[in-house]
C-alpha positions as CSV (number, residue, x, y, z in Angstrom):
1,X,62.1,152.4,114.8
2,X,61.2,153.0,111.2
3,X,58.1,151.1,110.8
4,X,55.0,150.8,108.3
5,X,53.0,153.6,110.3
6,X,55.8,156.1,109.5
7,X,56.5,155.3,106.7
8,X,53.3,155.9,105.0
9,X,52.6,159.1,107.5
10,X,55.7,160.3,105.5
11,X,54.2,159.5,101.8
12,X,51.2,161.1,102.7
13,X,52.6,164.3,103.8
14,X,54.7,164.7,100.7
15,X,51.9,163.5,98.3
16,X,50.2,166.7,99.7
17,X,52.9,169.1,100.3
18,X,53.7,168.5,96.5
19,X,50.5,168.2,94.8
20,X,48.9,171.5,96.7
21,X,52.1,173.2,95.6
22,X,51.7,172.4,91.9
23,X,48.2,172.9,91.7
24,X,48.6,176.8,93.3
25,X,51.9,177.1,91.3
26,X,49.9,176.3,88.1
27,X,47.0,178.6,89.3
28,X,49.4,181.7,89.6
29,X,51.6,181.4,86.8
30,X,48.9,180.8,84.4
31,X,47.3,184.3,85.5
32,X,50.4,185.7,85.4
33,X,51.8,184.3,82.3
34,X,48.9,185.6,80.3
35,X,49.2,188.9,81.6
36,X,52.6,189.0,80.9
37,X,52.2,187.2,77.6
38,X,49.1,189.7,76.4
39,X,50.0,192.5,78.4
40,X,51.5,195.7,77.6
41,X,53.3,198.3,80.0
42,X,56.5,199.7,81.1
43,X,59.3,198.0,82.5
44,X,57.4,195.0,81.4
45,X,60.8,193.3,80.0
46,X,62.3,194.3,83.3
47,X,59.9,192.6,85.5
48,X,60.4,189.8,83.2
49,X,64.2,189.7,84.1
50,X,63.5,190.5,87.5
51,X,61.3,187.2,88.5
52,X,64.0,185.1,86.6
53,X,66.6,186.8,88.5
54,X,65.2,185.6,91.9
55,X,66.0,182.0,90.8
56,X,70.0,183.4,91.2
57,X,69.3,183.6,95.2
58,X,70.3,181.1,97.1
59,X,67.7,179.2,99.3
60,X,70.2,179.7,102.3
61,X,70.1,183.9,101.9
62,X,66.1,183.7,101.8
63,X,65.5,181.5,104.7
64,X,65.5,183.5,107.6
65,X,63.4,186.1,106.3
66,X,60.9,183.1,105.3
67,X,60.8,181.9,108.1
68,X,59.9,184.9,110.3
69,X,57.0,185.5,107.7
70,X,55.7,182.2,108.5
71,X,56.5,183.0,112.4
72,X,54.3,186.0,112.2
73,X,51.3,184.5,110.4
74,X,51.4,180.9,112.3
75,X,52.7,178.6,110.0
76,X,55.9,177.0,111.5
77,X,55.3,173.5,112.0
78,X,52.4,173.0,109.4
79,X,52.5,172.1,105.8
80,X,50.9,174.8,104.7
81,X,53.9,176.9,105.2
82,X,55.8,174.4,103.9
83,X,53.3,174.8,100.2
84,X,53.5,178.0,100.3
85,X,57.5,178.0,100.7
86,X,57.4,175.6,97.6
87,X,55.1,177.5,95.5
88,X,57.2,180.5,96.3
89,X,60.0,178.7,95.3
90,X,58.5,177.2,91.5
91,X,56.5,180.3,90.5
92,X,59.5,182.0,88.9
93,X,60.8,179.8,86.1
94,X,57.5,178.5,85.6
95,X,56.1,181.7,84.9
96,X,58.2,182.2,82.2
97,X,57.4,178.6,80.5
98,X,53.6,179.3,80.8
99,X,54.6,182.7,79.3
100,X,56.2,181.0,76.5
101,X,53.6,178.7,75.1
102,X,50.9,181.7,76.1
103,X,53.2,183.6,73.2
104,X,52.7,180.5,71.1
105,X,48.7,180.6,71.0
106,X,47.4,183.1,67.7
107,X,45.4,186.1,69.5
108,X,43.5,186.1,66.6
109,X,41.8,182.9,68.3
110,X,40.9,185.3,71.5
111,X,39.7,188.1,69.2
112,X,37.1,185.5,67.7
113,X,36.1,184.4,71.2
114,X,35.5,188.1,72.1
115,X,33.4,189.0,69.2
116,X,31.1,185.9,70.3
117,X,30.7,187.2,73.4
118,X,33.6,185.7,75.5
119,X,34.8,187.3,78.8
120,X,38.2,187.7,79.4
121,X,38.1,184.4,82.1
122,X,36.5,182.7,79.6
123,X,38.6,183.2,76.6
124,X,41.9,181.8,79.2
125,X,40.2,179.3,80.2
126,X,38.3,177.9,77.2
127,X,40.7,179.0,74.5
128,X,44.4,179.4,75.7
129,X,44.6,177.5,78.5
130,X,43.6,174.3,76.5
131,X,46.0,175.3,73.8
132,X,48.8,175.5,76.6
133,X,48.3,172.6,78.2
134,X,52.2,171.3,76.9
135,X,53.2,173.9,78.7
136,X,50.7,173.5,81.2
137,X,52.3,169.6,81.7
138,X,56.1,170.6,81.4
139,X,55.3,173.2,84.2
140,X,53.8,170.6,86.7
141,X,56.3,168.2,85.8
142,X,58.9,170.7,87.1
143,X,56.9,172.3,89.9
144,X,56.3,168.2,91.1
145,X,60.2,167.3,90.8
146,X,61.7,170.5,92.6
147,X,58.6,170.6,95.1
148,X,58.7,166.3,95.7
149,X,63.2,166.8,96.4
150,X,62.9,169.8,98.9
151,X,64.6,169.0,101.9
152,X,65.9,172.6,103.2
153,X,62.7,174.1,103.8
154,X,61.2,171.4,105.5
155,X,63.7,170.9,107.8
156,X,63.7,174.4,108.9
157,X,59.8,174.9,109.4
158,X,58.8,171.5,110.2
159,X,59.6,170.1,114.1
160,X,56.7,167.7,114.6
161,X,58.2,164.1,113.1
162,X,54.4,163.1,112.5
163,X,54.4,166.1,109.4
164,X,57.6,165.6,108.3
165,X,58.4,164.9,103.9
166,X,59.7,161.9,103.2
167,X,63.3,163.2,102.2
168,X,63.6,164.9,106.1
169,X,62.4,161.5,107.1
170,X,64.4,159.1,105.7
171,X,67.4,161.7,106.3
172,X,66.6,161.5,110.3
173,X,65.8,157.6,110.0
174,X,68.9,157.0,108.7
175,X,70.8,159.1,112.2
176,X,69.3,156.1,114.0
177,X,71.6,154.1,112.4
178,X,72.0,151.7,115.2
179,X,67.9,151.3,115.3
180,X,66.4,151.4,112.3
181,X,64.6,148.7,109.7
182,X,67.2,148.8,106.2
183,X,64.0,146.6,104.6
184,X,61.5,149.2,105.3
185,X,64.0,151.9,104.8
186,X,65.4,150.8,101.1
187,X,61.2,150.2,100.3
188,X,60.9,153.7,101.2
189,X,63.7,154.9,99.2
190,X,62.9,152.8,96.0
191,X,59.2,154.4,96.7
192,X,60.6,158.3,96.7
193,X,62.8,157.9,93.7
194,X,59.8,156.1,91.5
195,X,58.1,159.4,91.0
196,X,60.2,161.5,89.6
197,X,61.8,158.4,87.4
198,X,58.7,157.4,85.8
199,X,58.1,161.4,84.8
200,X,61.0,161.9,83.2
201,X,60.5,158.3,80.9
202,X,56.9,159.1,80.1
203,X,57.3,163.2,80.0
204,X,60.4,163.9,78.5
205,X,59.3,165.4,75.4
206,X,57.3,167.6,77.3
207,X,60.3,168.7,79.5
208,X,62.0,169.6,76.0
209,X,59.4,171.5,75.4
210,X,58.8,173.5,78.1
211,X,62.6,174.5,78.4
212,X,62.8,176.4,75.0
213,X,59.8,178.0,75.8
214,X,61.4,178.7,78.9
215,X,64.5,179.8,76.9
216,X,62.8,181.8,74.0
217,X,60.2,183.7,76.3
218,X,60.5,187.3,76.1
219,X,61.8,187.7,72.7
């Protein structure tokens, strides 16, 4: 049976699944979004195409691949595969929005932080990184929806029913068809929907944002 107990095992694991994701998501394309903002070398553009590029694969191709990585270092059936399979997974087009609003930020404003003694960490982190932070928002906003929906990757690394997400659960909750709690199960669903509904009333603007910086990086 569905009950309470599962129920909020599930919320848990897909509270931290999907904040760990976005937090090391954030981490690695603000790095490389600055270096690919301030940057200069060859086949830079390229590179730039490249990551976007990797979006075009399909989750199904990558999968099996994946998952013998995560065979070979011990990570099937934990959730910190499933992060990193979700990071993995958001770094791409979120690269190129922090890129964007990286572009937007004067480097005159860096220059004067370096002449007062600024390191290189400190001017990114005290300087753009502030200046950024729309871009910083619409990039969580995305890396939380696409990281709090996944349902492929789970169901493929995950076999233990006491670490599954929420959509794998209410997916194999609903099989039991003949068994299961509808009260508990609609609270769930109402629960797992509220998230990524109240984002996109309070957030939209940044959303906006953070596409056509998506769209005009690299020009």
């Amino acid at each position: 049976i569905f009950g309470r107990g599962d129920a909020l095992t599930l919320l848990r694991n897909s509270l931290v699944t999907t904040i760990s994701s976005v937090l090391l998501s954030l981490l690695v394309c603000a790095l490389g979004g600055y270096a690919l903002s301030r940057g200069s070398f060859r086949f830079k553009r390229a590179l730039m195409f490249g990551i976007l590029l990797v979006q075009i694969i399909p989750g199904t191709a990558t999968v099996l691949p994946f998952y013998l990585i995560m065979r070979q270092l011990g990570l099937l059936n934990t959730l910190t595969g499933v992060v990193l399979g979700l990071t993995a997974g958001n770094i791409p087009f979120m690269l190129w929005v922090m890129k964007g609003f990286i572009d937007s930020v004067p480097l005159e404003l860096e220059e004067a932080a370096w002449l007062d003694g600024a390191t290189r960490f400190q001017t990114l982190s005290r300087v753009v990184f502030p200046l950024s932070l729309p871009g910083v928002g619409a990039a969580a906003i995305l890396a939380f929806n696409g990281a709090w929906g996944t349902f492929f990757l789970p169901l493929i690394l995950l076999s233990d029913a006491q670490k599954f997400l929420m959509p794998l659960g209410l997916f194999r909750a609903l099989i039991a068809y003949t068994n299961l709690d509808y009260g508990m199960l609609n609270a769930m669903a109402l629960i797992y929907m509220l998230p990524s509904l109240l984002i996109f009333i309070f957030a939209r603007q940044y959303l906006i944002k953070g596409t056509m910086a998506g769209a005009m990086a690299g020009q």
